[in-house]
VEXLUMFI-443582 format. One record per atom (N, C-alpha, C, O): residue number from 0; residue in one letter; atom name; x, y, z. Coordinates in nm, 4 decimals. Layout:
BEGIN
{nr->NUM rest->A atom->CA xx->X yy->Y zz->Z}
...
This chain:
BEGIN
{nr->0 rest->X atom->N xx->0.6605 yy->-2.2475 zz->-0.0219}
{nr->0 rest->X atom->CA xx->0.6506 yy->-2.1415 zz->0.0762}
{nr->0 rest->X atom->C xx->0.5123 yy->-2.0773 zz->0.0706}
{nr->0 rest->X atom->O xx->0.4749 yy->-2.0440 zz->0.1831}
{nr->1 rest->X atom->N xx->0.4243 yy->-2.0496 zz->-0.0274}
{nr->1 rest->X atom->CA xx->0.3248 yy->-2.0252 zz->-0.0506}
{nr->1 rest->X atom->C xx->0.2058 yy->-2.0880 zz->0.0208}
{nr->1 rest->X atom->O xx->0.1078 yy->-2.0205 zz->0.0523}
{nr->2 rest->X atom->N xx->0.2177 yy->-2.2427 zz->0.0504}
{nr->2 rest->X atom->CA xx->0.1524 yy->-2.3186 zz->0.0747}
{nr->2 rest->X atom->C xx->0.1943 yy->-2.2883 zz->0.2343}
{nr->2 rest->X atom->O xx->0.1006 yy->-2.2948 zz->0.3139}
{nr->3 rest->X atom->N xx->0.2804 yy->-2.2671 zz->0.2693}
{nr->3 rest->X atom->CA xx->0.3021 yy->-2.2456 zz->0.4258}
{nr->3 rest->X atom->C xx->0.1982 yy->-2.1353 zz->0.4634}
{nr->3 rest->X atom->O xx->0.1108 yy->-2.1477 zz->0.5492}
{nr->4 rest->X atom->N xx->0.2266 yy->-2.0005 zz->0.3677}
{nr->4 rest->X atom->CA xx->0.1235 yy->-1.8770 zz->0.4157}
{nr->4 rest->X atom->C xx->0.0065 yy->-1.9094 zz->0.3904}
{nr->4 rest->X atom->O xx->-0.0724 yy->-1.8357 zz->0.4494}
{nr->5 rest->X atom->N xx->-0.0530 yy->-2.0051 zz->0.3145}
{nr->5 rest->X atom->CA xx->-0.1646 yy->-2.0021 zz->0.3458}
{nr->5 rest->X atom->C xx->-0.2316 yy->-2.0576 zz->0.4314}
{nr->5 rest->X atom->O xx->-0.3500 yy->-2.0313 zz->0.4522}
{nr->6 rest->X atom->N xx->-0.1647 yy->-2.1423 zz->0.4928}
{nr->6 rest->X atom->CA xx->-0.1698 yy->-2.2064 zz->0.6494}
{nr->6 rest->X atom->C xx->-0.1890 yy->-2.0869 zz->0.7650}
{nr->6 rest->X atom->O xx->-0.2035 yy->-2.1101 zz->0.8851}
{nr->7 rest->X atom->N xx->-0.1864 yy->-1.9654 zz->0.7089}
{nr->7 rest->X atom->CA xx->-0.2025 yy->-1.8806 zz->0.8013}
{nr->7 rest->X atom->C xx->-0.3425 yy->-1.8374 zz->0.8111}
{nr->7 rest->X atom->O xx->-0.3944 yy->-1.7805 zz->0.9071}
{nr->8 rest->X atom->N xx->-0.3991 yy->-1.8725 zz->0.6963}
{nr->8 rest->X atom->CA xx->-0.5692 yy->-1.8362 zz->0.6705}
{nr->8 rest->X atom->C xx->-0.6251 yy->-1.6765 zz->0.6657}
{nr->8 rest->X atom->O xx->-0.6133 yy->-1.5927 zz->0.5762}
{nr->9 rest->X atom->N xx->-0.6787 yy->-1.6698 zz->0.7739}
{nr->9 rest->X atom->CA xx->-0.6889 yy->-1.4946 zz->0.7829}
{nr->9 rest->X atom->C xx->-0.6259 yy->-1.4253 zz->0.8324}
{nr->9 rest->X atom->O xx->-0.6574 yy->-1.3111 zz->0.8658}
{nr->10 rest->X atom->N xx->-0.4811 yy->-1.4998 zz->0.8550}
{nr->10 rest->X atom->CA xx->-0.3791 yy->-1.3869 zz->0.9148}
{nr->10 rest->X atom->C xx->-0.2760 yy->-1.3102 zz->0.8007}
{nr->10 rest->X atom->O xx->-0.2030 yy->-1.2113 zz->0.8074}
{nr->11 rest->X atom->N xx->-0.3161 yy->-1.4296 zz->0.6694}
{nr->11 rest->X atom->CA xx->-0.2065 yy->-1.4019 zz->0.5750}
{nr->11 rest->X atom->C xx->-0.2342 yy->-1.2759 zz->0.5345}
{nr->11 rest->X atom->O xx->-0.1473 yy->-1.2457 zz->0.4527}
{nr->12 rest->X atom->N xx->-0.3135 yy->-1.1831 zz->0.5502}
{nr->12 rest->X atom->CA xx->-0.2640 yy->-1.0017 zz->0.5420}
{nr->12 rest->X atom->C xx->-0.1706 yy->-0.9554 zz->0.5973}
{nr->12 rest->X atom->O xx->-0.0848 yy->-0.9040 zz->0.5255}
{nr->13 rest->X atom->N xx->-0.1528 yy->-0.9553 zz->0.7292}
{nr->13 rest->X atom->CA xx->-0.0814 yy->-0.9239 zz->0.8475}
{nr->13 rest->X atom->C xx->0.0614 yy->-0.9821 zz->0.7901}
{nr->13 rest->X atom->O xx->0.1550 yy->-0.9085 zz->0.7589}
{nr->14 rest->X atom->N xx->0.0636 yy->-1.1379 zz->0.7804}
{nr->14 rest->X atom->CA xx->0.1886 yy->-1.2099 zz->0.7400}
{nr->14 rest->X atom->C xx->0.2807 yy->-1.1642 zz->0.6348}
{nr->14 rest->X atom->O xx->0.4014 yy->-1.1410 zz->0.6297}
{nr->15 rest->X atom->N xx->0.1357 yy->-1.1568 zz->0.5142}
{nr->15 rest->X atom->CA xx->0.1617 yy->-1.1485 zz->0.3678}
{nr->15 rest->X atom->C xx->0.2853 yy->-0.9555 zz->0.3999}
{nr->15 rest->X atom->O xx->0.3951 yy->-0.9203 zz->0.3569}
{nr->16 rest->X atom->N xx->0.1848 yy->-0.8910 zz->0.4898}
{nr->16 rest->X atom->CA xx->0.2614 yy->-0.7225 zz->0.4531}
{nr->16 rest->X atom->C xx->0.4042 yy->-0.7647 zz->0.5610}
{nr->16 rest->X atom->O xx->0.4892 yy->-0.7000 zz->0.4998}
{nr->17 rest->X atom->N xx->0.4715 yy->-0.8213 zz->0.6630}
{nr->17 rest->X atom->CA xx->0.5240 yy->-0.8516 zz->0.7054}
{nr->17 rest->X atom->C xx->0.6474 yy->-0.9342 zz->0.6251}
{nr->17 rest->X atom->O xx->0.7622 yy->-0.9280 zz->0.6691}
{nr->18 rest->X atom->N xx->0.6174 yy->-1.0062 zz->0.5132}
{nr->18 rest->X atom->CA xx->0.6785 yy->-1.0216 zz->0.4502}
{nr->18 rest->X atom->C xx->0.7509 yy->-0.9132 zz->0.3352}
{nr->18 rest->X atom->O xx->0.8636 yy->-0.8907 zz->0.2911}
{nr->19 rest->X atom->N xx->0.6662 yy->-0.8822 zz->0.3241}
{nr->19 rest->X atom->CA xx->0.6607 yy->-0.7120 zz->0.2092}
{nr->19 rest->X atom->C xx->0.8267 yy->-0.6695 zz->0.2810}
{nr->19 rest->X atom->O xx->0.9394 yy->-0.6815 zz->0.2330}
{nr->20 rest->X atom->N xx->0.7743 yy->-0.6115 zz->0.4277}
{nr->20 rest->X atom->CA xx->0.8369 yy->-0.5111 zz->0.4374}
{nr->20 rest->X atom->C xx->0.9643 yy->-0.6402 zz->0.4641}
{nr->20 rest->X atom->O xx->1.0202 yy->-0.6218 zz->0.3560}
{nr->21 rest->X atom->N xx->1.0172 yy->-0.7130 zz->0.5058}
{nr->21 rest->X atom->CA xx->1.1270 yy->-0.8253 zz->0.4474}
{nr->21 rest->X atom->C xx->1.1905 yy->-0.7850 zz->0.3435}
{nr->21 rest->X atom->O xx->1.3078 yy->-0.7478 zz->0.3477}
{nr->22 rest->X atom->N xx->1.1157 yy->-0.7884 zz->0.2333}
{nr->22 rest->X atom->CA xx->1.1955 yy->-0.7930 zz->0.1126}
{nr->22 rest->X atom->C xx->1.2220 yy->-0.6261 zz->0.0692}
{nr->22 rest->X atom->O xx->1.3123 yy->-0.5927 zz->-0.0075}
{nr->23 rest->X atom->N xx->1.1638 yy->-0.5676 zz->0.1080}
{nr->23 rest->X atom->CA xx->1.1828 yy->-0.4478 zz->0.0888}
{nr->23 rest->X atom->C xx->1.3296 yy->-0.4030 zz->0.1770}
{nr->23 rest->X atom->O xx->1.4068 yy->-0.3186 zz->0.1317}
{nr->24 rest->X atom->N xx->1.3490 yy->-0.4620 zz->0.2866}
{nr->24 rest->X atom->CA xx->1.4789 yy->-0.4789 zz->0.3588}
{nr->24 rest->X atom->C xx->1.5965 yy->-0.5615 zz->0.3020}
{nr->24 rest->X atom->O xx->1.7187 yy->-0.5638 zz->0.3167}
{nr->25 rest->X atom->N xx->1.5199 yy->-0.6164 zz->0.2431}
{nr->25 rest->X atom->CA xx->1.6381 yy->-0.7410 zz->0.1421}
{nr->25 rest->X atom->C xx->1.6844 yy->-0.6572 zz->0.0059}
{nr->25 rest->X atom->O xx->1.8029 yy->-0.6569 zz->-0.0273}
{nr->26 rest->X atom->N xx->1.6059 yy->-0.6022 zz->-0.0534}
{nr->26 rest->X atom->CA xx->1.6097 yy->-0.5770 zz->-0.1758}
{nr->26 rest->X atom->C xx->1.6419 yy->-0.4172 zz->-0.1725}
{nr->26 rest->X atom->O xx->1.6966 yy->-0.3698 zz->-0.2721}
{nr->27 rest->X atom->N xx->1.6077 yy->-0.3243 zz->-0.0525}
{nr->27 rest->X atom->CA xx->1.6239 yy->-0.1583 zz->-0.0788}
{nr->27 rest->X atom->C xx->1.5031 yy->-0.1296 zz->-0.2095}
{nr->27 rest->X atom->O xx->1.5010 yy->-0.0229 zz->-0.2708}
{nr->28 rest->X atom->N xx->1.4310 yy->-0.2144 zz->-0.2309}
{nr->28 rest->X atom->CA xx->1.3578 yy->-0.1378 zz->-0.3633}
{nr->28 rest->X atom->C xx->1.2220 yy->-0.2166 zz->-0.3205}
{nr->28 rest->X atom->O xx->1.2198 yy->-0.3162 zz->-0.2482}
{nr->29 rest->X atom->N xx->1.1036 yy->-0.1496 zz->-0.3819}
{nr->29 rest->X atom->CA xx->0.9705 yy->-0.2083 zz->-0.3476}
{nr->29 rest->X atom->C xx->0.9027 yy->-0.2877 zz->-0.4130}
{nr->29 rest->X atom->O xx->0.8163 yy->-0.3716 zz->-0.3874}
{nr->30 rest->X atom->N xx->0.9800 yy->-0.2305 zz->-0.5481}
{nr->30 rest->X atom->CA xx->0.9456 yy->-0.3322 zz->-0.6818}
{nr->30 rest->X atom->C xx->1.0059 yy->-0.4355 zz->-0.6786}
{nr->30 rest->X atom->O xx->0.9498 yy->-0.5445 zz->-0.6905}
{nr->31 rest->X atom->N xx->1.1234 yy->-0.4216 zz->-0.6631}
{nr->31 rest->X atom->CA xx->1.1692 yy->-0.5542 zz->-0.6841}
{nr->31 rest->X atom->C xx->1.1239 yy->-0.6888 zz->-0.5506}
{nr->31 rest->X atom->O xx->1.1132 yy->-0.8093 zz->-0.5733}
{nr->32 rest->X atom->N xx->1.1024 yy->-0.6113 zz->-0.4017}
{nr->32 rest->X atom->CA xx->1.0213 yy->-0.7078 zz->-0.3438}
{nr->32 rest->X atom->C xx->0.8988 yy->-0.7580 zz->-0.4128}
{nr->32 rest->X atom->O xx->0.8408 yy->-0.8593 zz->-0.3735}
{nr->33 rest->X atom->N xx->0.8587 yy->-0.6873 zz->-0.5160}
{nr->33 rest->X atom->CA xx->0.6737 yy->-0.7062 zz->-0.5284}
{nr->33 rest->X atom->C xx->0.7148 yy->-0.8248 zz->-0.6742}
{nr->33 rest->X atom->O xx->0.6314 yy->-0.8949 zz->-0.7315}
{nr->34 rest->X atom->N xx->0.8866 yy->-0.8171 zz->-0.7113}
{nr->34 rest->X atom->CA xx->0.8939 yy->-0.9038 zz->-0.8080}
{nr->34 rest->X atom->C xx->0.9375 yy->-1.0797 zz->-0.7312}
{nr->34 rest->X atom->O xx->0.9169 yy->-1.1928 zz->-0.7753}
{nr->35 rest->X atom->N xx->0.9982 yy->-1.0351 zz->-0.6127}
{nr->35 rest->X atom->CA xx->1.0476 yy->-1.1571 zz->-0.5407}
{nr->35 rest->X atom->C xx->0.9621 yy->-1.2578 zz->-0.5022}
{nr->35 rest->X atom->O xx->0.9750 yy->-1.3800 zz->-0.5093}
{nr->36 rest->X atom->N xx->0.8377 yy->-1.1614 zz->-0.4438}
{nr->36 rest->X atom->CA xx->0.7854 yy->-1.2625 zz->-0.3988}
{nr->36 rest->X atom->C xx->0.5983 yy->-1.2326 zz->-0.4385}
{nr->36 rest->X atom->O xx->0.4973 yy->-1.2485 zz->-0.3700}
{nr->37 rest->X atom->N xx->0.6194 yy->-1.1851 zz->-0.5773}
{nr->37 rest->X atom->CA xx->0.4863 yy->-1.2085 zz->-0.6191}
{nr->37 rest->X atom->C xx->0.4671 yy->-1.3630 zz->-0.6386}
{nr->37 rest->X atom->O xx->0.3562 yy->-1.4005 zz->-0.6004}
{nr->38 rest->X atom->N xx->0.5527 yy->-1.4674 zz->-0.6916}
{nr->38 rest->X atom->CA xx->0.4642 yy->-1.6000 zz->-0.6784}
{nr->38 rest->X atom->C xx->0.4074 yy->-1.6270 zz->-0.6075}
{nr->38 rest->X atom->O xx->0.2948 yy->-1.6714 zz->-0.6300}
{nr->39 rest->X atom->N xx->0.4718 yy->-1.6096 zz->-0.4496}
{nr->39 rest->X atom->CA xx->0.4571 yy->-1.6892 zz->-0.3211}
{nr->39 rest->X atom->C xx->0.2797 yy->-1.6128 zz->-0.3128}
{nr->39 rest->X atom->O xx->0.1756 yy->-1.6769 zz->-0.2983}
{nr->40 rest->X atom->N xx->0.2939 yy->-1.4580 zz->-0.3277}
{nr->40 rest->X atom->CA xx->0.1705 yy->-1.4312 zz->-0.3048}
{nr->40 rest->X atom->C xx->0.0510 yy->-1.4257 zz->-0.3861}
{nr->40 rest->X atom->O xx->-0.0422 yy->-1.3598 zz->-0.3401}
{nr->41 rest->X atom->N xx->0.0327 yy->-1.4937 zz->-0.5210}
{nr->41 rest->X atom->CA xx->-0.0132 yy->-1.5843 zz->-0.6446}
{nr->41 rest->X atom->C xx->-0.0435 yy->-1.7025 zz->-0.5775}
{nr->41 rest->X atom->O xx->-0.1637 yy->-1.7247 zz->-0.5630}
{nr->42 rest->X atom->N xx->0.0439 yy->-1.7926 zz->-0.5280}
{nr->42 rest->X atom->CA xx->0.0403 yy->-1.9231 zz->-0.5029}
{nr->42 rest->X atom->C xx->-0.0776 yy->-1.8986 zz->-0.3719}
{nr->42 rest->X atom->O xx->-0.1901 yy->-1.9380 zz->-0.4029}
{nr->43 rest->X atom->N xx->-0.0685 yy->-1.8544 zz->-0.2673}
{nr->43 rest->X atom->CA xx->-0.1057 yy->-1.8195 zz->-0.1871}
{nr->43 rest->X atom->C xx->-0.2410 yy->-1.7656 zz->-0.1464}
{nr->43 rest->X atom->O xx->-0.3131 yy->-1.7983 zz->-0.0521}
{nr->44 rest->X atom->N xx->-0.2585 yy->-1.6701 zz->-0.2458}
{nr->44 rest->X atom->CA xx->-0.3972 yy->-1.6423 zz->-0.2550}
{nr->44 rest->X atom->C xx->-0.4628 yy->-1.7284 zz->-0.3432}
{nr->44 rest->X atom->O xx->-0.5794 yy->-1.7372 zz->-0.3047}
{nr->45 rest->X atom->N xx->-0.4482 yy->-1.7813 zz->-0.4210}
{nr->45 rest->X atom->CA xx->-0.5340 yy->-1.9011 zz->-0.4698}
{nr->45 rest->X atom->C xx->-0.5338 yy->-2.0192 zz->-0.3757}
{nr->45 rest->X atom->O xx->-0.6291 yy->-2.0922 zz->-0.4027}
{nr->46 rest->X atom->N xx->-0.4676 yy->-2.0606 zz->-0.2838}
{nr->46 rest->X atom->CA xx->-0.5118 yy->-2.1386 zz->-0.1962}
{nr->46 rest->X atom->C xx->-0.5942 yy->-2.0817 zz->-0.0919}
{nr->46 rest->X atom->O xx->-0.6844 yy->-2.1542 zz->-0.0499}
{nr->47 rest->X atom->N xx->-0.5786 yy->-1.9430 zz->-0.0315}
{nr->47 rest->X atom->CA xx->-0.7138 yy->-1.9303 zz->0.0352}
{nr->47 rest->X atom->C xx->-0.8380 yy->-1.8648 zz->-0.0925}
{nr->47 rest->X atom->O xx->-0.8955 yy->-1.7577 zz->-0.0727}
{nr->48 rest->X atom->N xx->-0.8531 yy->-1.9155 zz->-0.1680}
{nr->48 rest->X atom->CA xx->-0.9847 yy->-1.8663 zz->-0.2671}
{nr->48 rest->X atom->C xx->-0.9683 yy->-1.6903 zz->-0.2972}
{nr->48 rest->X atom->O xx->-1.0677 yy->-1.6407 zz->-0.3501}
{nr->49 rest->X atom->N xx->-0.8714 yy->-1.6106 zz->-0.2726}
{nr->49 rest->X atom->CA xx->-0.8519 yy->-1.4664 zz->-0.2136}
{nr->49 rest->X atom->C xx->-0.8387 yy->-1.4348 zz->-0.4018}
{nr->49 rest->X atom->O xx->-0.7403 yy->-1.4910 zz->-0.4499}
{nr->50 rest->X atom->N xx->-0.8958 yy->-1.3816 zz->-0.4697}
{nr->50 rest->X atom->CA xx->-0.8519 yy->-1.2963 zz->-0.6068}
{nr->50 rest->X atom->C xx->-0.6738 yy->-1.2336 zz->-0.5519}
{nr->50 rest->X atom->O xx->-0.6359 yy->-1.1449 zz->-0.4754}
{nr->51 rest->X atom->N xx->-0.6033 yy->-1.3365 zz->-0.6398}
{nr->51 rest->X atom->CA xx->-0.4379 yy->-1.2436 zz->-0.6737}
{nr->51 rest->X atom->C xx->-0.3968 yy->-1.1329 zz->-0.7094}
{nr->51 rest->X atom->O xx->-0.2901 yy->-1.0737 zz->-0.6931}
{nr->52 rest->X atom->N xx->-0.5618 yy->-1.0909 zz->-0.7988}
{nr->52 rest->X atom->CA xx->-0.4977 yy->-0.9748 zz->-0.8184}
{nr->52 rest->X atom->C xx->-0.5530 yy->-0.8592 zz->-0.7133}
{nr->52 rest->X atom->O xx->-0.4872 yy->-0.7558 zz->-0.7020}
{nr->53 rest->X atom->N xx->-0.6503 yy->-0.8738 zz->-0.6517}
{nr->53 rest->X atom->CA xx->-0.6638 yy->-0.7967 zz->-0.5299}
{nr->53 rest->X atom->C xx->-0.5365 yy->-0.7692 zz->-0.4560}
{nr->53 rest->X atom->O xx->-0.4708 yy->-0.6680 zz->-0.4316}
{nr->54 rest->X atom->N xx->-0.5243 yy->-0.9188 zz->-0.4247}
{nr->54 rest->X atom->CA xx->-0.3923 yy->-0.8881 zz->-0.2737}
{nr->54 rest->X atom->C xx->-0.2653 yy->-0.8631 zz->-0.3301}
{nr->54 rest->X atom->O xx->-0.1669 yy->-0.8384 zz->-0.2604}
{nr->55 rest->X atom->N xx->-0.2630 yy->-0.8700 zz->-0.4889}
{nr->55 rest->X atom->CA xx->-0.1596 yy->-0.7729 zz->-0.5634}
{nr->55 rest->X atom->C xx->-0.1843 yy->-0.5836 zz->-0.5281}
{nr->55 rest->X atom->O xx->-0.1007 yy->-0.5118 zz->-0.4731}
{nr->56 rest->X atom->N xx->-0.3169 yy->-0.5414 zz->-0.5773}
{nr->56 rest->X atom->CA xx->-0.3128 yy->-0.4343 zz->-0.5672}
{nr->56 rest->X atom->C xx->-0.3189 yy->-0.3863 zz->-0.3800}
{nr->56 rest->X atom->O xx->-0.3137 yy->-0.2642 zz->-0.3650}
{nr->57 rest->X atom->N xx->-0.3257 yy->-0.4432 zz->-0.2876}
{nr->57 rest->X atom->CA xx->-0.3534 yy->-0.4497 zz->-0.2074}
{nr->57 rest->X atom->C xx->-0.2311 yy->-0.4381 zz->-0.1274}
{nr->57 rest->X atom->O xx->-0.2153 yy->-0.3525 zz->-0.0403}
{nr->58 rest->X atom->N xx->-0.1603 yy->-0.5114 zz->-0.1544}
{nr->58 rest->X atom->CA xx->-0.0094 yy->-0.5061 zz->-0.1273}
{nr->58 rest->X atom->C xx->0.0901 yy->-0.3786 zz->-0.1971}
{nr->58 rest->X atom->O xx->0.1797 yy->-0.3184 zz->-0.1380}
{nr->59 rest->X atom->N xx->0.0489 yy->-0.3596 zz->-0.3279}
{nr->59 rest->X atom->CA xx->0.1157 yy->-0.2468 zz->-0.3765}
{nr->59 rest->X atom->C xx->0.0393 yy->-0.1044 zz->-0.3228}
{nr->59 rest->X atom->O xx->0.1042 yy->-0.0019 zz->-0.3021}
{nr->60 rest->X atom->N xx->-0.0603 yy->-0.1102 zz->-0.3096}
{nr->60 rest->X atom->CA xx->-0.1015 yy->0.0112 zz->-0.2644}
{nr->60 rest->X atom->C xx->-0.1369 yy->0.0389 zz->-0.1424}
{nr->60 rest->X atom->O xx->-0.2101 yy->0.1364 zz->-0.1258}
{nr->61 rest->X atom->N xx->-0.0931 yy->-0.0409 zz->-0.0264}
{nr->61 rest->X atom->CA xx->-0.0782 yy->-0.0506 zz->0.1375}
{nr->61 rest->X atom->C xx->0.0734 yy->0.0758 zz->0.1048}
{nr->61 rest->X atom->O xx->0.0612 yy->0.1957 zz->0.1297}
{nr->62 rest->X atom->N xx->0.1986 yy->0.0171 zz->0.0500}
{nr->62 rest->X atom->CA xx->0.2886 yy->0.0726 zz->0.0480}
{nr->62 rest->X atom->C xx->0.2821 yy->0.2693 zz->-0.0441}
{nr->62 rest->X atom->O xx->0.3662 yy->0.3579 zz->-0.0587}
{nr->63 rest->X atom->N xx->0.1624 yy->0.2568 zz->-0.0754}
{nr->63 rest->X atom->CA xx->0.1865 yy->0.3860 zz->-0.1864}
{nr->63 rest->X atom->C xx->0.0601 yy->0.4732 zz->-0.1076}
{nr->63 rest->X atom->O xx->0.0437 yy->0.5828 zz->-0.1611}
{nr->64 rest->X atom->N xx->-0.0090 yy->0.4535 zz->-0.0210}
{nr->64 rest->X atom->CA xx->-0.1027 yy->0.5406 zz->0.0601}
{nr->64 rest->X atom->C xx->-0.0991 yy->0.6942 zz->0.0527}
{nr->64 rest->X atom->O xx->-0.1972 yy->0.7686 zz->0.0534}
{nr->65 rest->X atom->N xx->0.0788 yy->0.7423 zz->0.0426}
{nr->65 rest->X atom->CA xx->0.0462 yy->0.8971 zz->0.0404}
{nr->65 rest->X atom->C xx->0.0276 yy->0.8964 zz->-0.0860}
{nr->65 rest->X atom->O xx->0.0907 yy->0.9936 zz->-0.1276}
{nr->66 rest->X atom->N xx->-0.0202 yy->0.8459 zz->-0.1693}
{nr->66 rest->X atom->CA xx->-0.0814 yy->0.8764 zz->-0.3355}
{nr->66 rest->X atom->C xx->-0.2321 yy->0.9377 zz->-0.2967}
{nr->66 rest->X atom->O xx->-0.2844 yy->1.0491 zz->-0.2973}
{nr->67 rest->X atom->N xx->-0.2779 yy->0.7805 zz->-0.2574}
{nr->67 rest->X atom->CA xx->-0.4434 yy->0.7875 zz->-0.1989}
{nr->67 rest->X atom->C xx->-0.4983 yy->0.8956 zz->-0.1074}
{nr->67 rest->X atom->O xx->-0.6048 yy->0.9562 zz->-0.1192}
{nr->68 rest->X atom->N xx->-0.3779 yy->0.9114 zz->0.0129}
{nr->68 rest->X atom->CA xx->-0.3944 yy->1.0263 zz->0.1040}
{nr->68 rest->X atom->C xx->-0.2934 yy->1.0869 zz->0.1497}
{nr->68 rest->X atom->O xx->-0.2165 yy->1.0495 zz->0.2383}
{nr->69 rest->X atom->N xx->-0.2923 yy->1.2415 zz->0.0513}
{nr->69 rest->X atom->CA xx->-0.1605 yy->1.3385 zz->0.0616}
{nr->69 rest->X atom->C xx->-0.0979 yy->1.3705 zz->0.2017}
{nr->69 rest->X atom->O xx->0.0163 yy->1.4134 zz->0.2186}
{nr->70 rest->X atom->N xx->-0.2158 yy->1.3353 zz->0.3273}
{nr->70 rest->X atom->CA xx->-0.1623 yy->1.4226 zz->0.4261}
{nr->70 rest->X atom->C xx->-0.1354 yy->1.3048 zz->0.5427}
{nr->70 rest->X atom->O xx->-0.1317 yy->1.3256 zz->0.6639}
{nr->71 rest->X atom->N xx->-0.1175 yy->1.1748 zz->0.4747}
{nr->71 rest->X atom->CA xx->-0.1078 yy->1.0484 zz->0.5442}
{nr->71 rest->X atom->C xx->0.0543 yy->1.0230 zz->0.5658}
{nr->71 rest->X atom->O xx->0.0937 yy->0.9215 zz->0.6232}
């Protein structure tokens, strides 16, 4: 499945948070989406050359914004 998103190239942000909010619908919890389908997005960003752990923090902290900005 990994190998599918990265067939998406530069869309897999868009895809990748689209999936997020999936599992976050599947699961009721955010962590545990970020546990479901951290391989896919491991596998994934190493096929487009993308640092994992970026589009790790990238993905976890799209969802946590009112941390970054209180009045967001």
């Amino acid at each position: 499945m990994g190998l599918a998103f990265a067939a998406t190239g530069i869309f897999y942000p868009m895809s990748g948070t689209l999936l997020g909010w999936l599992g976050v619908a599947l699961t009721a919890s955010d962590t545990a989406s970020n546990v479901l389908f951290g391989g896919l997005q491991r596998v994934t960003s190493e096929q487009l050359g993308i640092s994992p752990v970026l589009m790790a923090f990238v993905r976890v902290c799209s969802r946590r914004r009112c941390v970054i900005q209180p009045t967001g």
